[in-house]
N, C-alpha and C positions, 0 to 999 in steps of 0.2 A: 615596486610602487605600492605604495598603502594610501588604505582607502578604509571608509566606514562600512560597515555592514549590518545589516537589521534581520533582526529574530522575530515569529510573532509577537511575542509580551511587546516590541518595542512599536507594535501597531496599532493602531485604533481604524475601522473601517468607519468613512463618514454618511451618515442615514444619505438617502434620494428619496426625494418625488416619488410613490407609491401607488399602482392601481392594481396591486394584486386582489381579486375580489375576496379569495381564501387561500389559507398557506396550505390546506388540503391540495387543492389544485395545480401549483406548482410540481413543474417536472425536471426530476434531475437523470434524466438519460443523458449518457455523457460517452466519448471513448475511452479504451480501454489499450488501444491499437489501434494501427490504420485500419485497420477491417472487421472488428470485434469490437463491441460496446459493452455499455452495461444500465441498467434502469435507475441504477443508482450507484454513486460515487466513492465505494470505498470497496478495499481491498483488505483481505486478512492475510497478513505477514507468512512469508515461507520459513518459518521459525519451528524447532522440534516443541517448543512449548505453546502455538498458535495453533496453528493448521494442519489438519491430516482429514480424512473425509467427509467425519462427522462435520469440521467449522466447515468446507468447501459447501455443504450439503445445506445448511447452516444458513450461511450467507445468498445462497445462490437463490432460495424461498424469498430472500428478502429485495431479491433483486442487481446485488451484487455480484463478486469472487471472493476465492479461497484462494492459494497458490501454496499445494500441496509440497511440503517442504523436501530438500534432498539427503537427509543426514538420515537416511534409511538405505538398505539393502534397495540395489535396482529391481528386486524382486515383489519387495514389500512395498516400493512408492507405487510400484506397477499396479499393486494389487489395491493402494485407497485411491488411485487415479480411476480405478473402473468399476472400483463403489461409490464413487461421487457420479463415473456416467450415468449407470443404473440407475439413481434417484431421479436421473432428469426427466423420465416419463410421471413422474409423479404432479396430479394438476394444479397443487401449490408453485410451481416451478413453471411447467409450462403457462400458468395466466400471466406470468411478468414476461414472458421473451415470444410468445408464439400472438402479438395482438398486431392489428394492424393500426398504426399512427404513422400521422405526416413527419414527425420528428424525429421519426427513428430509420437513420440512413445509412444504418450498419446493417453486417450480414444477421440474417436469426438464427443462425446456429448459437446456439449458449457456451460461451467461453469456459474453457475447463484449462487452469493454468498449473503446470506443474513446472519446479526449477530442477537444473540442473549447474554445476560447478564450467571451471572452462580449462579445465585440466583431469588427466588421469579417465575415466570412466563415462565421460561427460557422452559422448556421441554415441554409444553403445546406449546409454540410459536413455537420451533425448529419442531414441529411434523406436526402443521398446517402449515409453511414454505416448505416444505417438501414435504407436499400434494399440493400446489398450484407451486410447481417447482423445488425450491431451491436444487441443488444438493451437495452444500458446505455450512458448517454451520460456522462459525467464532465467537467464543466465544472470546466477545470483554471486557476488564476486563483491568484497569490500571496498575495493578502487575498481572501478568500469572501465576505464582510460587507460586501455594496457595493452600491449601487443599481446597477449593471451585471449584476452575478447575478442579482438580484432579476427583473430587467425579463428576463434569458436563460432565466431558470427561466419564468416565465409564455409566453412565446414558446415556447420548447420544447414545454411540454406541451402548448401548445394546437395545435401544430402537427405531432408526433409520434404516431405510434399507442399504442393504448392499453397495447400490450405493453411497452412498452417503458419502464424505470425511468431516475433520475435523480439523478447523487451530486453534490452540490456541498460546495466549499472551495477555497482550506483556510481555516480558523477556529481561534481558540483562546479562545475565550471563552465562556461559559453565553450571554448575549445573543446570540450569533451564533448558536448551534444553535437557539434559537428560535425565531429570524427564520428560519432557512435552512427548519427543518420546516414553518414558517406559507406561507414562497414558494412552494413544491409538493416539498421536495429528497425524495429516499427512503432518501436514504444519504448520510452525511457524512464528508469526507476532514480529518483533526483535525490541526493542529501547522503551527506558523508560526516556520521559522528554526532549524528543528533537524536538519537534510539533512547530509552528510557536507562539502558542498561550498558549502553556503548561507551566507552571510555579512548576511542581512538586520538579524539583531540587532546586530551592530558596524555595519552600516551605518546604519540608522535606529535602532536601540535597544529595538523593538518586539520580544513575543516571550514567548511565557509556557512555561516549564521542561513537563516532558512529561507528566510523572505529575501535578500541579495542574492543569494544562491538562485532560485527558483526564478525570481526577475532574469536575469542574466542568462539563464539557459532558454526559458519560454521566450525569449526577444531575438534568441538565434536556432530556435530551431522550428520545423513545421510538424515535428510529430508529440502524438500525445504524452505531455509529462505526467508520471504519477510520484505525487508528493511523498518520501517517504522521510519518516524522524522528525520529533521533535513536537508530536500532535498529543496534548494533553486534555482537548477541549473541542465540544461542535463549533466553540468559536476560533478555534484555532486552523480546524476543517474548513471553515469559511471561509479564513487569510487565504489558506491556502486557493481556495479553489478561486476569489477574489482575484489573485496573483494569476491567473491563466491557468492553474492543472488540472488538469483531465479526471486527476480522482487520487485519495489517499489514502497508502497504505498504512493500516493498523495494527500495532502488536501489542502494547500493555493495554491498551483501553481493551482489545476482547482476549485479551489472557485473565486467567481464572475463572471462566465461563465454562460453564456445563459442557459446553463444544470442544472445548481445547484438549489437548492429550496431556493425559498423566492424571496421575488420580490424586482421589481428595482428603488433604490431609487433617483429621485432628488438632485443633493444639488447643491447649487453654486459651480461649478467650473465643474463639471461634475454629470454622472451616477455610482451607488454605488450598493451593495448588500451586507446585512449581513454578517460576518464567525466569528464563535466562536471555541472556544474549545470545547470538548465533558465535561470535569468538572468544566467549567465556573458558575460563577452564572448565568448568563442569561438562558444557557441551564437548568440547574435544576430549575428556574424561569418557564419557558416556558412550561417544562414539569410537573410542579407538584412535582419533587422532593423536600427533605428535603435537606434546605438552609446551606449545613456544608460539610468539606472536597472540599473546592472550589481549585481548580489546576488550572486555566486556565482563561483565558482573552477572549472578548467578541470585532467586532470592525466590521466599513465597509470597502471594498477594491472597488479601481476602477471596475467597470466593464468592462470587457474582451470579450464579443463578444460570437461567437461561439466554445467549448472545442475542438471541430474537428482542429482549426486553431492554436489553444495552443500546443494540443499533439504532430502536425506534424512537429510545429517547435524544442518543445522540444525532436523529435527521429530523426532531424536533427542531431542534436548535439550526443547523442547518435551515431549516426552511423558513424558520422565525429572521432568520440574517437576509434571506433571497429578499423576504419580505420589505424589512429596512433598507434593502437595497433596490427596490422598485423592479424586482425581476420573477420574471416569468418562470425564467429555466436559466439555464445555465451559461450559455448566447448573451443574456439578457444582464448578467450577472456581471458589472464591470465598476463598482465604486472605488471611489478615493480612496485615502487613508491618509492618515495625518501618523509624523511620530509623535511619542508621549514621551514624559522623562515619567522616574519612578513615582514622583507624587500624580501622576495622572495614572500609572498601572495601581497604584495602592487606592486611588479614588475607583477606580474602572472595579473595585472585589468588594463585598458585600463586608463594609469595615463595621458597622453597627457591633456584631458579631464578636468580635475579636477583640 
């Protein structure tokens, strides 16, 4: 059966009725998990070119996560999983997660997420992550909807403590969220082929547009989605979180940030730093992988500075949209949207310019 489906660009959110008194004051504590939140709603990508202690360390000041990627020695993840614990007594970190508010009806233990694959090495890793912090495991996996999850997710929980939660994906489909909440997941990473750098839909064809996607899965399931792919924009973080999710994961917006791993390159015209995809060749190059099933693209992006001055502009924007949206917080956060055709996205960009 075919059917239409909608991307952000094909959205416009429609203004509401407004008493916010300051966008200062708006709160976006949000979950993160059924049992783990977060102060605020975005997530940096479990990517070798994203996140390793420094962004975990990074975001977590900001009130966020990191989700310490797995394309390291179970050694080495072990070792930036319990240098991100270590920073947690630092009082930048505790003033976001150790306060007492009516709105915060999660655990206060501070989420420390590291991923793990759902094959080969996976439960050995998840068990020693686990021991050195890790209180959420993210089983990070191209297609989520797989008897591989299925059998990782059962293995996990039965073998993990009880504190500890469990996000699986990615999915894009209402059947998938299903499955994944019936497997044991507690939180689900949404969007298949929509990455800055992912190539899975021209490569296989598979792939459902963000905003259908995300409708569709948040309408059949009760646990928290986090929006991942496809987010170029605070307003694009808006749709999404407009859309029902729970919080969105970021990779090119804070790749080439002072935080990100890999160093800073030279070139004429300015400074650079790696980002690839996670199924690029370069990553399965880098890592030792077997060179097949390549999805994804490899490149440098300007350098950006410090991720602290990224984030706070992008939850400007954010709070500027709560605003037009006559909300509070996140609860609060539920406007329309209209679709646009191209003459309304080409009016919706600052055309003076161009």
């Amino acid at each position: 059966m075919s059917k239409q489906a909608l991307t952000y660009d094909d959205i416009q959110l429609v203004p509401s009725y407004s008493n916010v008194a300051s966008r200062k004051s708006i709160d976006l504590t949000t979950q993160l998990t059924k049992r783990y939140g977060l102060r605020m709603p975005l997530v940096a990508s479990c990517m070798d070119t994203v996140c390793e202690s420094e962004m975990a360390i990074a975001i977590a000041e900001i009130g966020g996560v990191g989700c310490i990627h797995r394309f390291l020695s179970i050694e080495h993840q072990v070792e930036e999983v319990a240098a991100t614990l270590a920073a947690f007594a630092s009082p930048s970190i505790k003033s976001w997660w150790n306060v007492e508010d009516a709105n915060w009806a999660f655990t206060k233990s501070i989420p420390l997420v590291a991923a793990v694959g759902a094959n080969g090495d996976y439960l050995e890793r998840a068990i020693e992550l686990v021991k050195a912090g890790a209180n959420i495991i993210l089983i990070d996996v191209a297609h989520g909807h797989h008897e591989n999850v299925k059998q990782a997710l059962d293995t996990l929980r039965n073998a993990l403590p009880a504190h500890v939660d469990l996000i699986a994906g990615n999915i894009a489909s209402a059947k998938a969220a299903i499955d994944l909440e019936a497997w044991g997941a507690d939180g689900l990473r949404v969007g298949v082929g929509g990455g800055s750098l992912c190539t899975t839909r021209l490569k296989t064809g598979f792939g459902v547009p963000n905003v259908t996607c995300l409708q569709e899965i948040i309408a059949a399931t009760t646990l928290p989605v986090m929006a991942d792919g496809g987010i170029r924009t605070s307003g694009d973080i808006a749709k999404a979180l407009a859309l029902g999710s729970a919080c969105v994961m970021l990779g090119s917006l804070i790749a080439g940030t002072k935080e990100a791993p890999g160093q800073i390159i030279e070139k004429t015209g300015g400074l650079y730093k790696r980002y690839r995809g996670a199924a690029s060749l370069e990553t399965k190059t880098v890592h030792g992988q077997e060179k097949r099933n390549v999805e994804g693209e490899s490149t440098v992006i300007p350098f950006k500075g410090g991720v602290k001055f990224v984030i706070e502009s992008l939850l400007d924007g954010v709070r500027s949209a709560f605003s037009y949206g006559g909300a509070n917080n996140l609860k609060e956060f539920k406007p329309e949207y209209v679709q646009v055709t191209n003459a309304g996205l080409a009016e919706a960009r600052p055309h003076l310019i161009f």
